[in-house]
N, C-alpha and C positions, 0 to 999 in steps of 0.2 A: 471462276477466280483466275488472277493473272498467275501467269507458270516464269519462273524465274530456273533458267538451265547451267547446270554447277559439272564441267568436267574435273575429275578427280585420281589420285593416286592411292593404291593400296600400299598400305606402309606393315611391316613384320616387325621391326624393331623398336623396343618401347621403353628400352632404359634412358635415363635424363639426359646423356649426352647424344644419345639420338634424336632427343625432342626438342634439344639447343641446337642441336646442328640446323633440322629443320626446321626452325624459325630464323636462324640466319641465313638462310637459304630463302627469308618470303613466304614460306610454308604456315600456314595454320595447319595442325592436327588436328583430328575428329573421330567422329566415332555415330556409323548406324546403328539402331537397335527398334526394339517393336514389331509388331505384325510378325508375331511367333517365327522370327527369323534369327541367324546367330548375330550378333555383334561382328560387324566388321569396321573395322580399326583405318581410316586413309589418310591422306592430307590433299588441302585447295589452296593456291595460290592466292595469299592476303590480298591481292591486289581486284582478281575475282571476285571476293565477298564485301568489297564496299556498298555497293546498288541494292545488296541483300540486308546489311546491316545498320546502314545509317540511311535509315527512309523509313515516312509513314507506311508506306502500307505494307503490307500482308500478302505475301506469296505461297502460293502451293511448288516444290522446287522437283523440279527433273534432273535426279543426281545420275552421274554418269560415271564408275569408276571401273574405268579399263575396259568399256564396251558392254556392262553389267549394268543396265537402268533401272532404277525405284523410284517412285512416288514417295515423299516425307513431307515435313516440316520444321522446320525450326524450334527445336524445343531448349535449349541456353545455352548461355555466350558468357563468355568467363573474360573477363578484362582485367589487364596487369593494374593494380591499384595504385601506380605512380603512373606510368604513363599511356594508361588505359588502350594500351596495343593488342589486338586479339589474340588470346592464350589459347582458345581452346573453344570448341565447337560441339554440341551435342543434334542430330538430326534423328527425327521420329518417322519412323518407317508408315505408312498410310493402306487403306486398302479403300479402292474406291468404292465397294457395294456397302461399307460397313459410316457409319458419322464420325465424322474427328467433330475435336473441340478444337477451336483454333483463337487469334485473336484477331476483330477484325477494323479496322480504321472507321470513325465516326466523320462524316460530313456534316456541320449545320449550312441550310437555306434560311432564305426570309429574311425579312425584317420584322423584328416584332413590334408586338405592341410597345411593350415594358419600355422600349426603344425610344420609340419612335414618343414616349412620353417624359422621356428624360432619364432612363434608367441606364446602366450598363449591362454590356453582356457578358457575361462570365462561363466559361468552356471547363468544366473541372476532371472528363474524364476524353477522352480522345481514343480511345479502342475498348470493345467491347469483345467478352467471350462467347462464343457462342457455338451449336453444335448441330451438326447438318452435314447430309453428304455432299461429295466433292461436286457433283454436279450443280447444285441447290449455294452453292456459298458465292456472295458477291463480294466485289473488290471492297464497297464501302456502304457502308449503312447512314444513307439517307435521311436526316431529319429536319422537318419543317417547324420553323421555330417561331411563323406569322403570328401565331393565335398567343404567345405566349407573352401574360402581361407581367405589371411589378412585382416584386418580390415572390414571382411562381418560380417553378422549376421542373424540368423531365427528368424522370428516373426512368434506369431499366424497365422495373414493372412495368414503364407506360406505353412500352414499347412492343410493336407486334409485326413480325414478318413473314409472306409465305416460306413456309418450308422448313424454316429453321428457327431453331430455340435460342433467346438469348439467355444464356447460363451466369453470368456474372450476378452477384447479389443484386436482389429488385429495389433495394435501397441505393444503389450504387446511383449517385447525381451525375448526369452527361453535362447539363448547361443552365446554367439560371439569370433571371434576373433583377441585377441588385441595383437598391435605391439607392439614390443619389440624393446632394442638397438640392441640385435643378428639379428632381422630380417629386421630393417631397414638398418644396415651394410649389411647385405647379399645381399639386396635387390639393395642400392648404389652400390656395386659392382656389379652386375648383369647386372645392366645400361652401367657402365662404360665399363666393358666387350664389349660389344654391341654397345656400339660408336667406340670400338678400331679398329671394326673389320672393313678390307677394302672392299668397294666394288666390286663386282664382275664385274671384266673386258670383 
């Protein structure tokens, strides 16, 4: 999985006007924890964490604060509710022999059938969780959507990768395809076609 690398500052100070100052400074505050380590307290330069937080995919992050490296992930993002500017950063500490769950970007391939018969394609989930160790985890999970005709659909359940588990409910819908009036006319005709035709004598 792709490594996304974050240098950082260890920050001691944590009353509100500390935490105002450092955002008018550019500063997001943050916070390590996990993998039976203490809570350490930093800030990353707002300008740093755009590539990390407004993108599909899914990084494994090389945090760097003050020469001090760990392995984490991104575990939540706290957004000012008016003008949705980054408040506040939560990072999970990782250990590579052990699986994280993580969340990981869905790619559809193909053309389907359902398509290519007059249906539309409909994308209803775009990341899935899943849990695997760090060696074993891919930037994106792959699916082939040729064989899939009108009104079917892939769920998690139908979904199976080496090495890793997909964890998100097996009900959970990735992509379907919905009928349309082109493709239930096509379809009505198709019938009709197929009653016309006479028996073989």
């Amino acid at each position: 999985m792709k490594q996304f690398e974050i240098n950082a500052t260890k920050r001691g100070n944590f009353t509100k006007n500390a935490v105002k100052q450092l955002r008018r400074d550019g500063m997001v505050p943050c916070v390590l924890y996990g993998n039976k380590t203490e809570n350490i307290h930093f800030s990353v330069l707002e300008k740093d964490l755009k590539d990390l937080i407004y993108t599909p995919s899914s990084y494994i992050i090389s945090l760097n604060i003050e020469g001090k490296k760990s392995l984490c992930i991104l575990h939540e993002v706290q957004f000012h509710p008016v003008t949705e500017r980054v408040l506040h950063l939560d990072f999970l500490a990782i250990d590579k022999s052990r699986p994280i769950s993580i969340t990981i970007p869905v790619v559809i391939s193909g053309n389907s059938e359902g398509v290519r018969q007059g249906g539309k394609m409909q994308v209803l989930n775009r990341k899935l969780l899943v849990n695997g160790l760090l060696k074993d985890l891919p930037d994106q999970l792959d699916i082939d959507v040729t064989d899939l005709t009108l009104g079917k659909s892939i769920t998690a359940g139908d979904l199976k990768f080496d090495n890793i588990r997909i964890t998100s409910p097996r009900s959970t819908i990735i992509c379907m395809v919905k009928m349309t009036r082109a493709s239930t006319s096509a379809s009505a005709a198709t019938e009709e076609e197929t009653q016309e035709i006479p028996a073989a004598e």
